[in-house]
C-alpha positions as CSV (number, residue, x, y, z in Angstrom):
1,X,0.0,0.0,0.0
2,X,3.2,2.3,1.0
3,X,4.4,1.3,-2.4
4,X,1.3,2.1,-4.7
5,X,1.1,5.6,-2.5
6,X,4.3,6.9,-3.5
7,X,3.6,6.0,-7.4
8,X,0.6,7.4,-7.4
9,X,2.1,10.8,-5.6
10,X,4.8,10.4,-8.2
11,X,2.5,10.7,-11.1
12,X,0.3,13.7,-9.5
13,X,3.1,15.5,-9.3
14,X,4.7,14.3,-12.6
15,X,1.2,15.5,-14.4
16,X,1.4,18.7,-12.0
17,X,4.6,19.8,-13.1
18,X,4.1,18.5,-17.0
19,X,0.4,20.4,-17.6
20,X,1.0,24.1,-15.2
21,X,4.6,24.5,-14.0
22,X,7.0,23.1,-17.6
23,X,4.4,22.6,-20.4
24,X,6.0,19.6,-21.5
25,X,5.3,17.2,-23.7
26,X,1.6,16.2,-22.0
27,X,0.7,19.6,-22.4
28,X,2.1,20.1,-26.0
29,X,0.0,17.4,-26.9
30,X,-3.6,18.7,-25.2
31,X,-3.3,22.4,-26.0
32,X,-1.8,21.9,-29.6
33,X,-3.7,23.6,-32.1
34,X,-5.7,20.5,-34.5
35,X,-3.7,18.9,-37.4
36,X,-6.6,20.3,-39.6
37,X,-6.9,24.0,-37.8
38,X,-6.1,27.1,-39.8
39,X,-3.1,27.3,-37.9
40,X,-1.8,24.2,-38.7
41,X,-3.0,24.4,-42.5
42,X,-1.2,27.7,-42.6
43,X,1.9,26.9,-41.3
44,X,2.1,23.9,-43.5
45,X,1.6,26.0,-46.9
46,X,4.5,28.1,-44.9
47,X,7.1,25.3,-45.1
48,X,6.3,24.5,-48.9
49,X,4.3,21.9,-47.9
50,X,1.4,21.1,-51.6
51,X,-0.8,18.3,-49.8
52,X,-1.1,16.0,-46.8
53,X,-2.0,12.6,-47.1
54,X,-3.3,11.7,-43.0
55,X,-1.5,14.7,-42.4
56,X,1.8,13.5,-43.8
57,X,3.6,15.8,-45.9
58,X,4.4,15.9,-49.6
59,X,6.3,19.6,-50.3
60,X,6.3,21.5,-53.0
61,X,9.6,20.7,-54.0
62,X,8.8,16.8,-54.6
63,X,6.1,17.5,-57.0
64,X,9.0,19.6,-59.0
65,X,11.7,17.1,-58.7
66,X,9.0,14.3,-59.7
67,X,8.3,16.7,-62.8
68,X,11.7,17.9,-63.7
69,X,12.5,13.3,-63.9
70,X,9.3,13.3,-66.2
71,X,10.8,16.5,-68.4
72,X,14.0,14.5,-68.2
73,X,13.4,11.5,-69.3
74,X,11.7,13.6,-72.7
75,X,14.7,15.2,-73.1
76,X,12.9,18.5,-72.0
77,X,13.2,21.0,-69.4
78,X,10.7,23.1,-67.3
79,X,12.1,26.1,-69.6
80,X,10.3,24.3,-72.3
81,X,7.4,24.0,-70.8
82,X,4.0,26.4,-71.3
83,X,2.1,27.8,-67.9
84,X,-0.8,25.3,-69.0
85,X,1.4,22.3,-69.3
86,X,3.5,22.9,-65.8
87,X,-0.1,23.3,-64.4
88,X,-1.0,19.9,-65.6
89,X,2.3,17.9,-65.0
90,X,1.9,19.5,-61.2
91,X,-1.4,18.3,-61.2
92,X,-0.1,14.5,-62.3
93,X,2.9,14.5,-60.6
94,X,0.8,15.5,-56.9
95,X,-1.6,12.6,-57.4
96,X,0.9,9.8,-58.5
97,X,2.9,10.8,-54.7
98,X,-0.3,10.6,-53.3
99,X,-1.2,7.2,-54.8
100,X,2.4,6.4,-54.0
101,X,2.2,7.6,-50.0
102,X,-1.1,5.6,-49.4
103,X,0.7,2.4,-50.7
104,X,3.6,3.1,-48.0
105,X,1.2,3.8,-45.2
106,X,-0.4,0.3,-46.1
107,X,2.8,-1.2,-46.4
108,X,3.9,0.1,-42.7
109,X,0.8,-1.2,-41.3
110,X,1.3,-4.7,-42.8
111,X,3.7,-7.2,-41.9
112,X,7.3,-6.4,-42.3
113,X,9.1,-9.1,-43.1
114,X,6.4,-9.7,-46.1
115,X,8.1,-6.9,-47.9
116,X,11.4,-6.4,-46.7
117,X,13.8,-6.0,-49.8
118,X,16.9,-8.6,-49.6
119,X,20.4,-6.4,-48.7
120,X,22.0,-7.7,-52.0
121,X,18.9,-6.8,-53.8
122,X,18.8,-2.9,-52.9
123,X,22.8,-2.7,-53.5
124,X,22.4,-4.2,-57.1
125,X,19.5,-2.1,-57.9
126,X,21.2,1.2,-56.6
127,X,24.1,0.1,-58.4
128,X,22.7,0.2,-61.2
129,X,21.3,3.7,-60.4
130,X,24.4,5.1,-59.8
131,X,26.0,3.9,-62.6
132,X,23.8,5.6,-65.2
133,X,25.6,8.8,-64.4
134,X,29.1,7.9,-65.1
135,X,31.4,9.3,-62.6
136,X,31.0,10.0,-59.3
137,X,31.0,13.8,-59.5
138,X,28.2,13.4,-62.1
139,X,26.5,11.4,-59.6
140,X,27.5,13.8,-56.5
141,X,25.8,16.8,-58.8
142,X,22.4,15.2,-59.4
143,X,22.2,14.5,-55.6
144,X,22.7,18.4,-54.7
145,X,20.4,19.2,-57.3
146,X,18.1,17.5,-55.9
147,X,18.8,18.7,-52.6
148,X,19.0,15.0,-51.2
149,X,20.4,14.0,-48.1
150,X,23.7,12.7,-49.9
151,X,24.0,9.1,-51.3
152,X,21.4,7.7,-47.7
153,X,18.2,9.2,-48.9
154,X,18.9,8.3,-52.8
155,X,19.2,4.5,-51.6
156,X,16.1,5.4,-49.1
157,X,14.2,6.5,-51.9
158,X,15.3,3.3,-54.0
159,X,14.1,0.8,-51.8
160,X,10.6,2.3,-50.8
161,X,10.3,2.0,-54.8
162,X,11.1,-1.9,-55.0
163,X,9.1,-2.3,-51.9
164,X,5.9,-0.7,-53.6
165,X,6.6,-2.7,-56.3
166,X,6.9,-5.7,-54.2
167,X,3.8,-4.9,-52.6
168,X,1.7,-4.7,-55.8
169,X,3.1,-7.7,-57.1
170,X,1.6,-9.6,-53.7
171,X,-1.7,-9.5,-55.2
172,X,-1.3,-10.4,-59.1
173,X,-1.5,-13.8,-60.0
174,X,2.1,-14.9,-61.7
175,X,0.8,-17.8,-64.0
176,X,0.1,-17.0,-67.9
177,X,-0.9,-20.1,-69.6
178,X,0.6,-21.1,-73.4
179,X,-3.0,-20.6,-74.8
180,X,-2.9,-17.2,-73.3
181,X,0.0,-16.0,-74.5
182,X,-0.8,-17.2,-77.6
183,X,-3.8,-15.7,-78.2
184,X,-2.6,-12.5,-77.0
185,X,0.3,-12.6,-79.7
186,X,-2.8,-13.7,-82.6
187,X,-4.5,-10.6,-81.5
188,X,-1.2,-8.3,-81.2
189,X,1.0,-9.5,-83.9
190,X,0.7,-6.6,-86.0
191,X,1.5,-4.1,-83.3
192,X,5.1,-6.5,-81.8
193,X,7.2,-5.1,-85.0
194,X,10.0,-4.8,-83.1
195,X,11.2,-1.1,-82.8
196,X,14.5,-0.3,-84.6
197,X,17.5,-0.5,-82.7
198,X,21.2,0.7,-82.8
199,X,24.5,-0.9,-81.4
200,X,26.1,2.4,-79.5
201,X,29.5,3.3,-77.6
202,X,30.1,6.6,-76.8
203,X,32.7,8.7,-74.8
204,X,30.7,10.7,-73.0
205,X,31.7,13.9,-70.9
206,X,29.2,16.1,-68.6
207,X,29.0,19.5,-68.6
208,X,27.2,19.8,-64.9
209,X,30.6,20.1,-63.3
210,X,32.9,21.5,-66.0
211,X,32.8,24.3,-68.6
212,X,30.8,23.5,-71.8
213,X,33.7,24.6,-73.9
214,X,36.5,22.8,-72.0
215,X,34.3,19.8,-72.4
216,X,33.6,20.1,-76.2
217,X,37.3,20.6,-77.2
218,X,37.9,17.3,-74.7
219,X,35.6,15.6,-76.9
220,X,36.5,17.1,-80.0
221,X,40.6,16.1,-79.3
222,X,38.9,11.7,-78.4
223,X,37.2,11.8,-82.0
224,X,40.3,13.3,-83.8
225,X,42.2,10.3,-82.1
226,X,39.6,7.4,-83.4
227,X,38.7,9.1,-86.9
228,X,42.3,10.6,-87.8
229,X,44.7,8.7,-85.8
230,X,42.9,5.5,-85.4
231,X,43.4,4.4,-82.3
232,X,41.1,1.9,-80.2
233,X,37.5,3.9,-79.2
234,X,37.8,1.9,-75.8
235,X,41.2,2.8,-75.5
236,X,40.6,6.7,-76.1
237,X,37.2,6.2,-73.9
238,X,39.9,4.8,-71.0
239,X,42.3,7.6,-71.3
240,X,39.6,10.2,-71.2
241,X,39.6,11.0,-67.0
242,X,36.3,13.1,-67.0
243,X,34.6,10.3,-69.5
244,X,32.1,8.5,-67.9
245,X,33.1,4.6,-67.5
246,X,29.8,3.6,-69.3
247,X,31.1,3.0,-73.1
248,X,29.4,0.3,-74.4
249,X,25.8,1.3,-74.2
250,X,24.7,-2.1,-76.5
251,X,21.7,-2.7,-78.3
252,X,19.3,0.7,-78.0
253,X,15.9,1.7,-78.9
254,X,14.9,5.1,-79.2
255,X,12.3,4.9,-76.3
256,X,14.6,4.0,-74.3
257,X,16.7,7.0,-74.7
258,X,16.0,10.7,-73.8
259,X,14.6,12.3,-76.9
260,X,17.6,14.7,-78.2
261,X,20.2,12.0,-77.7
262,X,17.3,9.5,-79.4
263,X,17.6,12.2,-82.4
264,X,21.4,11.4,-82.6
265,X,21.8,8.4,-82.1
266,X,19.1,7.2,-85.1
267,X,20.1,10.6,-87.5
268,X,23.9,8.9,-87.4
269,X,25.7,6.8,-90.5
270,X,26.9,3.6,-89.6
271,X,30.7,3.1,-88.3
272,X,31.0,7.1,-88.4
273,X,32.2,8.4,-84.8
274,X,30.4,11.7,-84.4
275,X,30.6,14.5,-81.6
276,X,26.8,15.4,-80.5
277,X,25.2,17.7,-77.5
278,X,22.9,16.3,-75.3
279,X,21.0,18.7,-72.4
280,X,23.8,16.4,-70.0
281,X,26.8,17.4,-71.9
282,X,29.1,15.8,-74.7
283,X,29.2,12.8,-76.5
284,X,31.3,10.8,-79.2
285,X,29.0,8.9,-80.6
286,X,29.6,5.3,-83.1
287,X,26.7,3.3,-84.2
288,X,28.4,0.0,-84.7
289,X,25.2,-2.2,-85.8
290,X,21.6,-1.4,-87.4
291,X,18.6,-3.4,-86.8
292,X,15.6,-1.9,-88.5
293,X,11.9,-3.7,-87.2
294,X,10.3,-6.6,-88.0
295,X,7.9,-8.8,-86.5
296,X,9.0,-11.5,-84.6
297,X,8.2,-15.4,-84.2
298,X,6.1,-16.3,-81.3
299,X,8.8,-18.4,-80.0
300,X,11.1,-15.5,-80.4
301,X,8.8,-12.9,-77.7
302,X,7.3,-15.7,-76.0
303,X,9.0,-14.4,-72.8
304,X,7.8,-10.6,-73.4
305,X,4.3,-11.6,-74.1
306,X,3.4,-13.7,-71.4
307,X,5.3,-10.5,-69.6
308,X,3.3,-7.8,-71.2
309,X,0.2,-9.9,-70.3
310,X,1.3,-9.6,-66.9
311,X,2.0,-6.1,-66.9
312,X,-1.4,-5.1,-68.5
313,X,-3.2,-7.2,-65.2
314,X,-0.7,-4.9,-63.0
315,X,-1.6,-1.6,-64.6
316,X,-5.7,-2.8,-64.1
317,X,-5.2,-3.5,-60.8
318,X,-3.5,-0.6,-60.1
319,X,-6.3,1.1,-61.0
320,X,-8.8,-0.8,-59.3
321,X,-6.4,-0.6,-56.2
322,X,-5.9,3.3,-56.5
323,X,-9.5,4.1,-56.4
324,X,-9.8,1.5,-53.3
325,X,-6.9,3.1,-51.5
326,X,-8.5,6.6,-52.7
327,X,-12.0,5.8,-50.9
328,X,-10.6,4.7,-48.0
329,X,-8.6,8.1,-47.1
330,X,-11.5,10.3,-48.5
331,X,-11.0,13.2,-46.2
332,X,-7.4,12.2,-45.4
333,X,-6.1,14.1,-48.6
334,X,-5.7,17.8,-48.9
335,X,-4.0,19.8,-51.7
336,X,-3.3,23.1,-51.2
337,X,-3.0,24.6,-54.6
338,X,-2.3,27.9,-53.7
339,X,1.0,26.2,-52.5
340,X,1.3,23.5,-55.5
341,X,0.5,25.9,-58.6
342,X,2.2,29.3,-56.8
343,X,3.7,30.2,-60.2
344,X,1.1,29.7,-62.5
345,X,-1.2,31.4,-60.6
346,X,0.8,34.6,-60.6
């Protein structure tokens, strides 16, 4: 009885102190203004912050980086880009991170181990990542750009990707039956020609850390080595410091490229090194081998059918699982457009 006296004593005067004499944390939490005051709402729009998803944040500056990856990938820039269309590709851009934060809030509540992404996995895969930009100070550039928390939050970023992917996956079925994939390829044939493709090496500089000049006359001096003096391209590539390490690019399509180093690439002779621009920087560029399009066998694409079967029952159930997640937090999303369209409402 002495015992439960003193820890009850204890507590009245922990509470005491916490609620009138220190305001701590009790207190913060019991006279805090609402998540969903217009306190709270305004201080959020203060911190750049374009919608809440349960009150979690997703800023301003996400949305833009999302966009400027989307401009990227098109070979474009926001400077290319009408009032009408950065209005839009905001608008996008906001509701695929909000699709994308309800599928992390799911995944937090469900059990861990059912989507935790193998060690090995997340190195090979961010790898990968960091080898599209060359060199390391290439690398090092993109991640101040966009203002990431160094090389932690890129791999951060990189496995809440492969575990949303891992998550979706959980509920598609994985077998595609022969007669399946047949059928599909009866009823697709004339759409598989197989897009024209180009054998590529390049020695390729960027201009986000160097001069554009320097890096042009560096370029410039590798093809008068290979066309004039004939040395070995890999050799040249090697001796090139600033040169990213990625020569061999192999077979290429042009979707798979962004669109002015597509315009190269396929505008190119064959066997004829030639020194383009790209919006990254400079590039020697040889085309080495030319496949034009055909339509294949069945046996040739049976692979990529039954895997473009299984894509098209991903990107229906992600639609169907969109609008579920969607009803569920109806009331639980906010966009604050004053914040997310600030510019093109000037």
């Amino acid at each position: 009885m002495t015992i439960q006296l003193a820890a009850y004593a204890v507590l009245t005067c922990y509470l005491c102190l916490d609620l009138w004499v220190f305001r701590g944390p009790l207190s913060r939490t019991i006279t805090r203004p609402r998540m969903d005051s217009e306190e709270m709402i305004a201080e959020a729009k203060a911190q750049g912050i374009a919608a809440r998803v349960y009150f979690q944040p997703i800023y301003r500056a996400q949305v833009d980086e999302r966009a400027r990856q989307y401009l990227w990938e098109r070979g474009r820039t926001f400077a290319d880009t009408t009032v009408t269309e950065r209005h839009l590709l905001r608008e996008g851009m906001v509701h695929e991170l909000i699709d994308q934060l309800l599928i992390k809030i799911q995944i937090k509540i469900s059990p861990a181990e059912n989507f935790t992404i193998p060690e090995g996995t997340q190195q090979e895969v961010f790898a990968l990542f960091e080898k599209r930009y060359g060199t390391a100070e290439v690398f090092d550039a993109l991640l101040a750009d966009q203002k990431w928390r160094e090389e932690e939050e890129a791999r951060m970023r990189i496995n809440a990707r492969l575990q949303r992917e891992k998550y979706l996956n959980s509920f598609l079925p994985d077998e595609v039956t022969g007669d399946e994939a047949r059928e599909w390829y009866e009823k697709n044939r004339k759409e598989m020609r197989a897009p024209a493709r180009r054998m590529v090496r390049q020695i390729f500089v960027s201009t986000l850390t160097s001069e554009v000049d320097a890096v042009r006359e560096l370029v410039e001096a590798a093809r008068a080595r290979v066309v004039d003096k004939n040395e070995d391209f890999a050799a040249v590539a090697g001796s090139v410091e600033s040169a990213s390490k990625l020569v061999d690019l192999g077979w290429v399509t042009a979707d798979k490229l962004p669109q002015d180093f597509s315009l190269a690439v396929f505008s190119l002779p064959l066997n004829k090194p030639q020194v383009v621009q790209s919006k990254l920087g400079w590039h020697l560029i040889e085309v080495t081998a030319v496949e034009e399009g055909e339509v294949p066998d069945f046996e040739e694409v049976a692979e990529s059918v039954t895997d473009a079967i299984r894509q098209s029952r991903k990107e229906a159930h992600l639609v169907v699982f969109r609008r579920y997640m969607r009803n569920r937090a109806e009331g639980k999303i906010e966009i604050f457009e004053d914040v997310l369209f600030a510019e093109d409402l000037e």
